[in-house]
C-alpha positions, 0 to 999 in steps of 0.5 A: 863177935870174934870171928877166930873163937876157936880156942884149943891148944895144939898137942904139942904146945905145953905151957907154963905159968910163972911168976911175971907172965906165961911161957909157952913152947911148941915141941914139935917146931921148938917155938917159944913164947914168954907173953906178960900181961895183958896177953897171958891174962887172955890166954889162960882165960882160954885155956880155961875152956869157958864159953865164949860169952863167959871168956870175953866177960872175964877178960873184960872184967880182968883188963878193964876194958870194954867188950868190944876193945876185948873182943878185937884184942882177943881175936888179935890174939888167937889170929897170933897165936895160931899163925905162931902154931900155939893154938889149931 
């Protein structure tokens, strides 16, 4: 399972959603991301607040992908993501 399933986005992380991907922003450091697909897909699925269980079927189900390929990409991502301090 993903062992980084904790998904809440720091408060002061805002996060926009454009045309050709997502760009995200933290206020207090002025860190900055633009992330396309695949990445932007698994992100906004998160930020969704879904159970796990339904985050890991609808990213499986949006990517094509097996659950297991799904569930390392994600754990991938949110280890990421919380080292850049987009998510707690």
């Amino acid at each position: 399972m993903v062992t980084n399933c904790r998904f809440r986005i720091r408060k002061n992380v805002h996060y926009a959603i454009e045309t050709t991907g997502v760009s995200i922003i933290n206020t207090e450091n002025k860190h900055g991301k633009y992330i396309t697909y695949p990445e932007a897909a698994v992100w906004l699925v998160l930020a969704g607040n879904h159970s796990l269980t339904r985050s890991i079927r609808l990213v499986t189900f949006i990517l094509q992908i097996s659950k297991n390929e799904t569930i390392k990409m994600m754990d991938q991502l949110m280890t990421d993501w919380r080292l850049e301090s987009f998510i707690e």
